[in-house]
N, C-alpha and C positions, 0 to 999 in steps of 0.2 A: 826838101827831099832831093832836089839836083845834086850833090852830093854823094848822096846811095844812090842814085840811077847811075852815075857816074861809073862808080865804084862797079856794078852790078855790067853795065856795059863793058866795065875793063875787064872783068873775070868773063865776061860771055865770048871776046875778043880773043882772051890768054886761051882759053880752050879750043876755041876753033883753030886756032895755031898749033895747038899740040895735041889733036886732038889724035892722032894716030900712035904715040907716046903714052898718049893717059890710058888708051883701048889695049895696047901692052901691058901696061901696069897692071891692069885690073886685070889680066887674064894671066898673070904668072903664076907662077910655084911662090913664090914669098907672100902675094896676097891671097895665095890660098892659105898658105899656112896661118897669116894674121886673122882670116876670117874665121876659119872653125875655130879656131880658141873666142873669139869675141862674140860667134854665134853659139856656141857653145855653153859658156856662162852667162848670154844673156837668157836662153833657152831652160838653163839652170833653175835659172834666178825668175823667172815666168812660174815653172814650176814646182815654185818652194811658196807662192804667195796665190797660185790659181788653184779651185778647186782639181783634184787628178781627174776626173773627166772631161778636160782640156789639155790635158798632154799629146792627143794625137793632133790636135792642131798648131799645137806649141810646134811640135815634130815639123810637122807641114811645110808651116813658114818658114822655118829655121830652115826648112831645103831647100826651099825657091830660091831665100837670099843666098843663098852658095851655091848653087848655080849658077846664082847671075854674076859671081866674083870670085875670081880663083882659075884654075886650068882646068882642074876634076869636076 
């Protein structure tokens, strides 16, 4: 498992380095745009397999995470 700690310490490393980079990224206009289309049909695709009397919670979550990702 030294190995994957390894690994797992270098990615905890690479982000605290760019950690003001990534917090950009995630708040632009292009990861907004990637996210509702990916929340979108995931949202979709929830809703084509769950009973409709979970669709207002499908809604729900589907909002939280795009809040948390994007500009808007």
């Amino acid at each position: 498992m030294s190995g994957f700690d390894d690994l797992v310490n270098q990615g905890k490393e690479l982000y605290e380095q760019n950690k003001d980079k990534i917090d950009d990224l995630l708040k632009s206009e292009q990861a907004e745009g990637i996210s509702d289309k990916v929340l979108d049909g995931a949202s979709d695709l929830a809703k084509k397999f769950l009973p409709d009397e979970h669709d207002g919670t499908i809604d729900s979550v589907r909002d939280n995470i795009d809040g948390a990702v994007g500009d808007k």
